[in-house]
C-alpha positions as CSV (number, residue, x, y, z in Angstrom):
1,X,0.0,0.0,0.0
2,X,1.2,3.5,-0.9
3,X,-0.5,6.5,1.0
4,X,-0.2,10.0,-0.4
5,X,0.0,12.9,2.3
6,X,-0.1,16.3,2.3
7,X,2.9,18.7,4.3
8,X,0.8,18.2,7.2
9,X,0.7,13.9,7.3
10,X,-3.2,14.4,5.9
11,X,-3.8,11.5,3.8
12,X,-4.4,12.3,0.3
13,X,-5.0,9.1,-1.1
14,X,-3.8,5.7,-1.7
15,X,-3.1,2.4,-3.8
16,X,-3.0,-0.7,-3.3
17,X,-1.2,-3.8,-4.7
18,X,-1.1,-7.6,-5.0
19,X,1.7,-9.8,-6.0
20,X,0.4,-12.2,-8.5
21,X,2.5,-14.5,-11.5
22,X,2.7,-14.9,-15.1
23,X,3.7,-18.6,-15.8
24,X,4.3,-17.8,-19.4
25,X,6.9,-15.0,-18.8
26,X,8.3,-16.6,-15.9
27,X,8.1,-13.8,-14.0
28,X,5.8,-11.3,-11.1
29,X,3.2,-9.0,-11.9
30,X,1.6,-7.0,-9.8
31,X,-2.0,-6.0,-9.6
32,X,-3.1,-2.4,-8.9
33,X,-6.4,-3.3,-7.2
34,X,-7.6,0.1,-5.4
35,X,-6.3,3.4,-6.6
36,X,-8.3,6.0,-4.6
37,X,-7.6,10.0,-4.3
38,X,-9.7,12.4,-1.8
39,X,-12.3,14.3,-3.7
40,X,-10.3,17.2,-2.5
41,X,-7.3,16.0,-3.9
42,X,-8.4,15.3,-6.9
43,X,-7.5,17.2,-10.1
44,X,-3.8,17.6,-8.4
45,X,-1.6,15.3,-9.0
46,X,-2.0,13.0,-6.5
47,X,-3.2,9.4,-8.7
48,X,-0.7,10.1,-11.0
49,X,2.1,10.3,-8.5
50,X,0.4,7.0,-6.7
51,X,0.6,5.6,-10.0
52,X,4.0,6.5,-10.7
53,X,5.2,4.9,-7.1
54,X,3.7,1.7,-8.2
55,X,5.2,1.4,-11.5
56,X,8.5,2.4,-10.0
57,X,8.6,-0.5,-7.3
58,X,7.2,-3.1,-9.6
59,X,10.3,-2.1,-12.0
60,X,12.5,-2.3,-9.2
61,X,10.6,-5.4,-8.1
62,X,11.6,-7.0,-11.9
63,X,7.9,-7.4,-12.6
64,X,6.7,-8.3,-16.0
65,X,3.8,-5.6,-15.7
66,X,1.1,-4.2,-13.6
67,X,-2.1,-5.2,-14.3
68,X,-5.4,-3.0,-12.9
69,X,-8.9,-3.8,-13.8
70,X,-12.1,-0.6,-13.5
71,X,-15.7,-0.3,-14.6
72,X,-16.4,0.4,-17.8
73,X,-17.4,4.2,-16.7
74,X,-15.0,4.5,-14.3
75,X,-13.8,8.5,-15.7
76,X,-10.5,7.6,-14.3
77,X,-9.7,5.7,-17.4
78,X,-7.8,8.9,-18.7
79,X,-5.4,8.6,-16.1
80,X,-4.5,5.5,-16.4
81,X,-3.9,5.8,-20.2
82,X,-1.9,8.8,-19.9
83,X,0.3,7.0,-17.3
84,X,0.8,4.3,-20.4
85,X,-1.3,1.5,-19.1
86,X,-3.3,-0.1,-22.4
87,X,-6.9,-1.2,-22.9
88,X,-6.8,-5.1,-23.4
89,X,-8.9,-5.7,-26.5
90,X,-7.5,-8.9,-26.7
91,X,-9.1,-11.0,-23.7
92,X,-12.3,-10.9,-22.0
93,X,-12.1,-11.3,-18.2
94,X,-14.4,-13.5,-16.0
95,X,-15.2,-13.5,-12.2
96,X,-16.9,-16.2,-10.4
97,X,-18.3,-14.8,-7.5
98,X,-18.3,-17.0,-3.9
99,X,-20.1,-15.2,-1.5
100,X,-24.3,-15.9,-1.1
């Protein structure tokens, strides 16, 4: 978990990751599962810096990528693809929920 403060220790906002493995690439990934910024924070900075400090310690991790998954209307879609993550057109993605 990163946490994003102001000068004054106020949290800002946070992420959130989970080791997981590719068996094809031999190697780590990481998914980004929670990426959440303060409505007061938002418009400043502060996801794109979170996103930043994840990509920099999955690199220094050796990851293979980070993967993150969000709705379909989710508007922070923008930040994500201007901090280079890509849309997967390629695979669909299935969930099989557990709980009653």
């Amino acid at each position: 978990i990163f946490l994003a403060e102001d000068a004054a220790s106020i949290p800002l906002g946070f992420t959130q990751l989970y080791p997981t493995f590719s068996s094809t690439a031999a190697k780590r990934i990481w998914t980004l599962n929670d990426l959440f910024v303060s409505t007061t924070a938002r418009g400043h900075g502060v996801g794109r810096a979170l996103l930043e400090k994840a990509r920099e310690f999955a690199i220094a991790d050796g990851a293979a990528r980070l993967e993150l998954a969000t709705a379909h209307n989710n508007p922070a879609q923008k930040l994500y693809e201007a901090a280079g993550y890509q849309r997967d057109n390629e695979f669909l993605h299935y969930t099989l929920p557990l709980d009653k």
